[in-house]
N, C-alpha and C positions, 0 to 999 in steps of 0.2 A: 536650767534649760538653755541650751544652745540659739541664739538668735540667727534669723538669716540676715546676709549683708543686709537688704532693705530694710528691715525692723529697726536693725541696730542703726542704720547713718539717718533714719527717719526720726527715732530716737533722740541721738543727736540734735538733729538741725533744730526739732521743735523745742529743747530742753535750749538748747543756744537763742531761740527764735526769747522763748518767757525772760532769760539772762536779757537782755536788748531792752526789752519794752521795761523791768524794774529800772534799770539804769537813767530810763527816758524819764521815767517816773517820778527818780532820786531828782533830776533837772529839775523837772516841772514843779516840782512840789518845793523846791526852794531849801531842799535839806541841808544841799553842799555851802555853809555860809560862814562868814566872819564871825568870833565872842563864843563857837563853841570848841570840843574837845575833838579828835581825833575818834575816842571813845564813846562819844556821846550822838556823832554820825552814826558811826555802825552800831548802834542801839537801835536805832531810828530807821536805819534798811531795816536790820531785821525785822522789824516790827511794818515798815511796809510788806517786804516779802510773804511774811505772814500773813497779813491780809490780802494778797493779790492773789496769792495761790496756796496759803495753807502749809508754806513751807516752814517748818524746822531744822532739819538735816545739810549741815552741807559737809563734802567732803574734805576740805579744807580749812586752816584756820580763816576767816575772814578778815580783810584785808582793807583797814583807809590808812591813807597817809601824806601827812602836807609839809610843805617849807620842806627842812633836811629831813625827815626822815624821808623822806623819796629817795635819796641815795641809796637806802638799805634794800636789798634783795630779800625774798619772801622766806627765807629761815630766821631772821633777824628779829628780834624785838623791841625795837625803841622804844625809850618810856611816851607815854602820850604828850600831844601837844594841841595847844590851843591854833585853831586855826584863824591866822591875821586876813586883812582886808585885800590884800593883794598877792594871796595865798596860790602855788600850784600845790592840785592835788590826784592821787589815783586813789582805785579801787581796785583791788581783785578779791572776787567775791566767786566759789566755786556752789553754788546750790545744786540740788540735788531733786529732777522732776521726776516722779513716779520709778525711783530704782534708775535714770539715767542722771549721768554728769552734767553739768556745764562749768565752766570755766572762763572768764568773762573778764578787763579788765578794761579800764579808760582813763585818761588824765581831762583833769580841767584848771581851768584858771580863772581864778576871780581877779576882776579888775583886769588893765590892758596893758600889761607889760608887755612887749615886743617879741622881748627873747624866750618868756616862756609862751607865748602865744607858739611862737615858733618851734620851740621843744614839742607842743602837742601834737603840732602838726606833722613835723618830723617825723613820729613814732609811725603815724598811722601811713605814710608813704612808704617808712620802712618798711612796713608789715608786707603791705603790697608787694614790695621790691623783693622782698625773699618768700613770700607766693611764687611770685612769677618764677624766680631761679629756682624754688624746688619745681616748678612743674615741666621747667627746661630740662632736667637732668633726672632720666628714667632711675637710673641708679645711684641717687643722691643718698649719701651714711649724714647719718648726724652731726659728726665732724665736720663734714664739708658745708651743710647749712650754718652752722655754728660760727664756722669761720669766717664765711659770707657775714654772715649777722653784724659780727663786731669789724669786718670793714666796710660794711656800711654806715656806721656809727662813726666813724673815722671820718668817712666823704660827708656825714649830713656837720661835720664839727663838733662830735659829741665822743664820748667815751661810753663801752658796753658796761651796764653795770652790775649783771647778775653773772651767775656761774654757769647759766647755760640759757637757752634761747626756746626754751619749749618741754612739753613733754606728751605722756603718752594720756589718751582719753578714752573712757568707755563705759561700762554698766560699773555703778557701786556695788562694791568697796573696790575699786581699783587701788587708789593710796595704799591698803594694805598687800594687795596682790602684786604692784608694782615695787613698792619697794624704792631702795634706795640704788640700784644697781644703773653701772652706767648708760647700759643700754636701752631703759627705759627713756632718758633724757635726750634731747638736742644739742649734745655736751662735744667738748672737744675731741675726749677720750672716746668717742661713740662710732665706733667704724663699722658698722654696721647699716646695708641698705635698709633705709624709713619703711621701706614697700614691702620687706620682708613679711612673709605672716607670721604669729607667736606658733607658740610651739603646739599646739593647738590646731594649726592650718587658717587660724581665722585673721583678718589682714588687721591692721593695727592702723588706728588713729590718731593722729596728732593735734597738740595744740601749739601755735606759733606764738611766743612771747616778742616782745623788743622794752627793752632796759636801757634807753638813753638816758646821760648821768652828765654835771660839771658838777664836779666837785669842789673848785674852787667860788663858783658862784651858792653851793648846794643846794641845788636841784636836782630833779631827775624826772622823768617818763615812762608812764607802761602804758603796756596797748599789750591785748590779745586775744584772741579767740580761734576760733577751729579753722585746722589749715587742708587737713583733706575731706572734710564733706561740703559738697559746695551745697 
């Protein structure tokens, strides 16, 4: 069944709105902490998520990661690691509300180092920052978000550290429908305008990543969620 714009960006926001409040949740509840595993967090969402709403499904593999495996970008599998007392850490976690997407992701940090305090913050200004530049640019292609992306990473003193800066969001099973093709992504190779509709006529969603990364210190940053439904 064909959705109408409204359904589907209503869809959205509310499946983006439940993504927000588990995350709040992950805070409050004290899950993200020093002496456990990597693996043994995201045990521990899922089993919240499960009880806040029932969820099983999610589109994506599910995502914790502290100290260096934060360098790695989301095709990657590091082996698990124990998470230390002064630990940065992300999530991206894509659950899946009644047949819609979310895709969701945050960094935090235990204890008060400066510089990753700073990384966390960074992310989430960047996110802003290429908001605002896609909303400047009626006929923005992927490529040119993209590019934007990683020099902004550049001016905040970091380095971009995934393969592309986003992708495409919608009703499950997207992953399968979507595919691995470039123009799906946020990608360099992506010349194609964001605002185009798929082939279909129906307009196409996005989600905005940012992957700030030092490698030499081994850290890194994610932040993301939906970049065209406000």
């Amino acid at each position: 069944m064909q959705r109408s714009l409204e359904e589907r960006r209503a869809g959205l926001r509310e499946a983006e709105r439940k993504a927000e409040e588990l995350f709040k949740q992950v805070e409050e509840k004290g899950i993200l902490r020093s002496g456990v595993t990597e693996k043994q967090v995201n045990k521990e969402i899922y089993e919240l998520a499960f009880q806040m709403y029932g969820i099983k499904k999610y589109w994506h593999k599910r995502i914790v990661r502290a100290g260096k495996n934060t360098l790695y970008p989301y095709r990657e599998n590091p082996p698990d690691l124990t998470i230390s007392e002064e630990d940065i850490i992300f999530l991206d976690f894509g659950p899946i509300f009644e047949e819609w997407e979310a895709d969701f992701g945050r960094t935090y940090v235990l204890g008060t180092d400066p510089y990753k305090l700073k990384l966390r913050d960074d992310i989430e200004k960047a996110w802003q920052d290429g908001k605002d530049f896609f909303r400047s640019k009626p006929n923005i292609t992927g490529s040119e978000l993209f590019e934007y992306m990683c020099r902004l990473a550049e001016q905040y003193g970091w380095e971009y550290g995934g393969p592309h800066a986003g992708h495409l969001i919608g009703e499950f099973p997207h992953e399968r429908i979507q595919g691995d093709e470039v123009e799906n992504y946020i990608h360099a190779d992506n010349n194609i305008d964001m605002r185009e509709p798929d082939k279909d006529g129906r307009p196409r969603d996005w989600i905005l990543e940012v992957h700030f990364v030092d490698r030499e210190r081994e850290i890194g940053g994610f932040f993301e969620q939906l970049l065209t439904v406000e």
